[in-house]
C-alpha positions as CSV (number, residue, x, y, z in Angstrom):
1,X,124.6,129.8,169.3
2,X,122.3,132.7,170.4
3,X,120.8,132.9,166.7
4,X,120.5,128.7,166.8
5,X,118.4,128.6,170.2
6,X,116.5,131.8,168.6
7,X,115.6,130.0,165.8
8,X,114.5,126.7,167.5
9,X,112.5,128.4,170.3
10,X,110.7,130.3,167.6
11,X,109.8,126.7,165.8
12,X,108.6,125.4,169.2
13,X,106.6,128.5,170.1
14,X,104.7,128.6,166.3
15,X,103.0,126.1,165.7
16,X,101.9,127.2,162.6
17,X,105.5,127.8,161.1
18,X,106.0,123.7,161.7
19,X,102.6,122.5,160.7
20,X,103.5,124.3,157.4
21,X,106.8,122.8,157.1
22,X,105.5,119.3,157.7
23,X,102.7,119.8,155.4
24,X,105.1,120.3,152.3
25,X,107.0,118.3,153.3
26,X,104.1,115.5,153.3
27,X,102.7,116.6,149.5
28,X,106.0,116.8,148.4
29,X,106.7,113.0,149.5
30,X,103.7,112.0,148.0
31,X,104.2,113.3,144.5
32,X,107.4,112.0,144.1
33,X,106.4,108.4,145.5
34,X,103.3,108.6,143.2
35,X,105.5,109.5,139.9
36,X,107.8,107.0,141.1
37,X,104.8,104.2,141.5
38,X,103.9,105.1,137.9
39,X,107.1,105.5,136.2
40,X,108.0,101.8,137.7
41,X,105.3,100.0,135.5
42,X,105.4,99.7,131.8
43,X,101.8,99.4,131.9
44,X,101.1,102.9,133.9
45,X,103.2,104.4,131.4
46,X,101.3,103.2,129.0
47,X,97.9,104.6,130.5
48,X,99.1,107.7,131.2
49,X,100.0,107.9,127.6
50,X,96.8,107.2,126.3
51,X,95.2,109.5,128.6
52,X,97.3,111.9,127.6
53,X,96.6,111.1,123.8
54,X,93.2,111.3,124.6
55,X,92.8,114.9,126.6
56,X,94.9,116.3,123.6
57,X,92.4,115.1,121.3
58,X,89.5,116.6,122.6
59,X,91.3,119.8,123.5
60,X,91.8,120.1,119.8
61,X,88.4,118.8,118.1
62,X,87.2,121.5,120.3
63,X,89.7,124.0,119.3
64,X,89.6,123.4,115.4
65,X,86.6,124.4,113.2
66,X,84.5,122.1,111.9
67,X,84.3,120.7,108.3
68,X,81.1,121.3,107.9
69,X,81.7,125.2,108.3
70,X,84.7,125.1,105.9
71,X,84.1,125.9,102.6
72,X,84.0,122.7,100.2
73,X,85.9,122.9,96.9
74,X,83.3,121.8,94.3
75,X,84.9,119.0,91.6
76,X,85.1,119.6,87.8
77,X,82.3,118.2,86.7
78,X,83.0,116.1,83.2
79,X,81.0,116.3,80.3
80,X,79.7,112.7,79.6
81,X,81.7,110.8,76.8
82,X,80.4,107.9,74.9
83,X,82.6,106.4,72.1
84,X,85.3,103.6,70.8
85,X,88.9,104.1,71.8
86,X,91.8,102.6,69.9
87,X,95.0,101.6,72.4
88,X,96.7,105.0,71.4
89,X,93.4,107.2,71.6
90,X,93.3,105.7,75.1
91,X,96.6,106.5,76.2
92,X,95.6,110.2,76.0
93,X,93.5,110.0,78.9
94,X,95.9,108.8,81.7
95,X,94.4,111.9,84.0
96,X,97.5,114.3,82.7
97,X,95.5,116.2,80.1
98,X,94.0,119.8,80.7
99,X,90.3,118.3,81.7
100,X,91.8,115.4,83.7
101,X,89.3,112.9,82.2
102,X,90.7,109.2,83.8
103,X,89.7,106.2,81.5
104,X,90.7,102.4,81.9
105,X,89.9,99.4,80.0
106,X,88.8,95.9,81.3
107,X,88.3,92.9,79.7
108,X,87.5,94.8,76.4
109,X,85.4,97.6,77.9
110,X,86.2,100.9,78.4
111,X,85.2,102.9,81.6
112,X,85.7,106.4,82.6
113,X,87.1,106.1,86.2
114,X,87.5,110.0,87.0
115,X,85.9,109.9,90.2
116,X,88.0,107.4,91.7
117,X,91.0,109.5,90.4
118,X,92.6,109.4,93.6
119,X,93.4,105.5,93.0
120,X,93.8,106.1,89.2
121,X,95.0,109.3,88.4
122,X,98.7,110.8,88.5
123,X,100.2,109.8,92.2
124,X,97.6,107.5,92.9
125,X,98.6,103.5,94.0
126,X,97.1,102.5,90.4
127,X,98.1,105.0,87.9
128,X,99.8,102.4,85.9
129,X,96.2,101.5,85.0
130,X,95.3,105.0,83.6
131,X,94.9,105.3,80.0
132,X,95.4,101.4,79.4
133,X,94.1,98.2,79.1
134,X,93.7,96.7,82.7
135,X,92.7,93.3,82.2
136,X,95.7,91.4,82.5
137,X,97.1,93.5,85.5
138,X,94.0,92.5,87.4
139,X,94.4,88.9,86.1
140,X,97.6,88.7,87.7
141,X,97.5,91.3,90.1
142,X,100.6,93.6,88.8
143,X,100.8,97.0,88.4
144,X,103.5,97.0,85.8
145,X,102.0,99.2,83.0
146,X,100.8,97.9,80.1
147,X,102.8,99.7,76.9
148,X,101.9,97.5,74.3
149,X,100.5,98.8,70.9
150,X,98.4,95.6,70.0
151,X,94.9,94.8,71.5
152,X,95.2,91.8,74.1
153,X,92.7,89.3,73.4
154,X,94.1,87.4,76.7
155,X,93.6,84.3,75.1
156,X,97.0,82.9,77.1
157,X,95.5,83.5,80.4
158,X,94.0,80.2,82.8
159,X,90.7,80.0,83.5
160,X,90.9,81.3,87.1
161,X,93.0,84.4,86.0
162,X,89.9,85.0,83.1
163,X,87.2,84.7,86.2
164,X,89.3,87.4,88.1
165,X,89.2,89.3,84.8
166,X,85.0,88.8,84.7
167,X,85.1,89.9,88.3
168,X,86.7,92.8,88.5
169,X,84.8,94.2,84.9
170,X,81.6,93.2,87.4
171,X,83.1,95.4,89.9
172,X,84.0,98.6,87.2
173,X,80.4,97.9,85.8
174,X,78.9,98.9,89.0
175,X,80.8,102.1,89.8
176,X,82.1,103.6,87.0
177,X,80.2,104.9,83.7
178,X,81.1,102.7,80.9
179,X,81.9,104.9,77.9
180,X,82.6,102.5,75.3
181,X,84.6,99.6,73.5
182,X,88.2,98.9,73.3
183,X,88.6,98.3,69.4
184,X,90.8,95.6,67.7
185,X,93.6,96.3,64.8
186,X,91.2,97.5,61.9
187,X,87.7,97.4,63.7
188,X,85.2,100.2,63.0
189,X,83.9,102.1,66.1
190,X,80.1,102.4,66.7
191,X,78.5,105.6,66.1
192,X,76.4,106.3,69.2
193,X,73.3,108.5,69.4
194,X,73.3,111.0,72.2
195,X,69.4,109.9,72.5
196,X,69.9,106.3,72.5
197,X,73.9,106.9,75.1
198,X,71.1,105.5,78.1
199,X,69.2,102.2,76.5
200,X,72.9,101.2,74.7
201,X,74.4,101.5,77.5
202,X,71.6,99.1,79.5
203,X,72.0,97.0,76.6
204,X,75.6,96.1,77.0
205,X,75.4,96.0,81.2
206,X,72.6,93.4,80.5
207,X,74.1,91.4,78.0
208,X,77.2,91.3,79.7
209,X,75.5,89.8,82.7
210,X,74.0,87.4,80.8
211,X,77.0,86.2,78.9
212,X,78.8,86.2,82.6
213,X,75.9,84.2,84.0
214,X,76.1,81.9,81.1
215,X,80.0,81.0,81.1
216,X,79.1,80.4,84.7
217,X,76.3,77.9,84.2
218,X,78.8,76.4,81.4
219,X,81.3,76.4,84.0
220,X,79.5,74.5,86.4
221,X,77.9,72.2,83.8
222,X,81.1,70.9,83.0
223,X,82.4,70.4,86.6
224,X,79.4,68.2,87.1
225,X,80.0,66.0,84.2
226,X,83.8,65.4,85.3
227,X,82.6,64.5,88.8
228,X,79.9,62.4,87.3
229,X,82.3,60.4,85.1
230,X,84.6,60.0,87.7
231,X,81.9,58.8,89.9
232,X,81.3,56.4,87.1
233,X,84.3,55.4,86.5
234,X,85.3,54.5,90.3
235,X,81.7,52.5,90.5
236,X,82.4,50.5,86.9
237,X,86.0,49.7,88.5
238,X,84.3,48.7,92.0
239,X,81.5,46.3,89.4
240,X,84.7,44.8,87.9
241,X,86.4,44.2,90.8
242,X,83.2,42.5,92.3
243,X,82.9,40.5,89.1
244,X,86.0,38.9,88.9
245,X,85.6,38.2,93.1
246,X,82.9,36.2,92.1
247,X,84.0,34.7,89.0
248,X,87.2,33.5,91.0
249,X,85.1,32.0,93.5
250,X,82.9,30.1,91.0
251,X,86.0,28.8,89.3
252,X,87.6,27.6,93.2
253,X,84.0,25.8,93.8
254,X,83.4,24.0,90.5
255,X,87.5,23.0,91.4
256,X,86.7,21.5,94.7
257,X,83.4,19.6,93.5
C-alpha cells in the first residue's frame, strides 16, 4: 500500500515521467494504426511493394560497378569464307566445330550466321537451323530439323509459304554475309576469286532483288487480270440479263398490239 501511494504521488509530482509515458504511448498507437491502414488495402500493399522494389534498385545500381569499367571479352573474329556447300559439307558447320563458324541455308543461299549465334548456335531457340537448309522451316514456321540428304527444291510448297521463303532470305540478305550457294545432286561449285568475293557477291544481292521484284510485279500482274475478268465477266452477265429484259418486253408489246 505504502509502495502503491509512493509510486502514484511520484507520477503526479513528475511531470516529465508522465509526459514521457504518454508520448510513447502516442507513437506507439500511431505506428501500429498506420501499418494496420496499410496492410488493410491490397492496393497499399501493392505501393509499398513497388517502393520497395524501387529503393532496392537504386541502392544496388549504385552499389555494383559499372559495365562500362568491366573488362569486355573480345569475340573470335572469323576468317571470311566464300564457297559452295553440298548438304553434308553444311552439316559440318552447326556451331560445334573448334572455330564455331554457324552457317544456314535459305531458299538456295547460303549465309554465315555466326554473329547471331546466340539464336543459331548450340542452346540457342533455333539451333535446329544450324548447319541446314532453312527454307522450309521458315515456310512453315517449324523448328523440326531438317536431316534429309537430298537438296529441297520446295517445289510442293503454296505460294504464300514461297513469299515467306523470299522474305525471310530478304531478311538473312541484310544481316548476315552470304558465303555462297547451296548445290544440287551432281552440280559443280563456283570457283570464287578472293579479288572478285566483293563485286560477286553485289552481283547475286542485286540480282536477287531483281528477280524478287520481278515475281512480285508477276504476282501482281496476274491478280489484276483475274479481277479484271471477273469484273468482265459480272458486267457481260449484267449486258445479258439486260438484253433478254428487253427482248422479253418487245416480245409482250408486239403481243398486245
Amino acid at each position: 500500500m505504502y509502495v502503491c501511494s509512493m509510486s502514484y504521488l511520484r507520477l503526479n509530482m513528475d511531470p516529465k515521467i508522465s509526459d514521457d509515458s504518454v508520448s510513447k504511448d502516442g507513437e506507439s498507437s500511431i505506428i501500429s494504426n498506420l501499418l494496420s491502414e496499410i496492410l488493410s488495402s491490397p492496393m497499399n500493399i501493392t505501393l509499398l511493394a513497388i517502393i520497395c522494389f524501387l529503393v532496392y534498385k537504386i541502392v544496388r545500381d549504385r552499389t555494383e560497378v559499372p559495365s562500362a569499367i568491366l573488362p569486355k571479352t573480345k569475340e573470335l573474329q572469323l576468317p571470311k569464307l566464300r564457297r559452295d556447300f553440298t548438304i553434308k559439307e553444311l552439316r559440318q558447320f552447326d556451331g560445334n566445330q573448334p572455330d564455331g563458324r554457324v552457317l544456314v541455308a535459305v531458299n538456295g543461299n547460303v549465309y554465315d550466321v555466326s554473329k547471331g549465334k546466340r539464336f543459331y548456335g548450340p542452346g540457342g531457340p533455333y539451333a535446329t537451323f544450324a548447319g541446314r537448309d532453312a527454307s522450309r522451316n521458315l515456310a512453315t514456321f517449324s523448328v523440326v530439323s531438317n536431316d534429309k540428304d537430298d537438296y529441297d527444291d520446295l517445289s510442293d510448297l503454296s505460294a504464300v509459304e514461297m513469299d515467306s521463303v523470299r522474305e525471310w532470305e530478304m531478311q538473312f540478305r541484310e544481316k548476315y554475309e552470304l558465303v555462297g550457294k547451296l548445290l544440287r545432286k551432281g552440280e559443280h561449285p563456283t570457283i570464287y576469286d578472293e579479288d572478285d568475293d566483293d563485286e560477286n557477291i553485289n552481283n547475286e544481292e542485286i540480282s536477287g532483288t531483281q528477280n524478287f521484284i520481278n515475281e512480285e510485279n508477276d504476282s501482281l500482274r496476274n491478280r489484276q487480270s483475274e479481277i479484271f475478268n471477273s469484273k468482265l465477266s459480272k458486267d457481260n452477265k449484267k449486258n445479258n440479263f439486260a438484253g433478254d429484259t428487253t427482248l422479253k418486253s418487245t416480245q409482250k408489246t408486239f403481243t398486245n398490239c
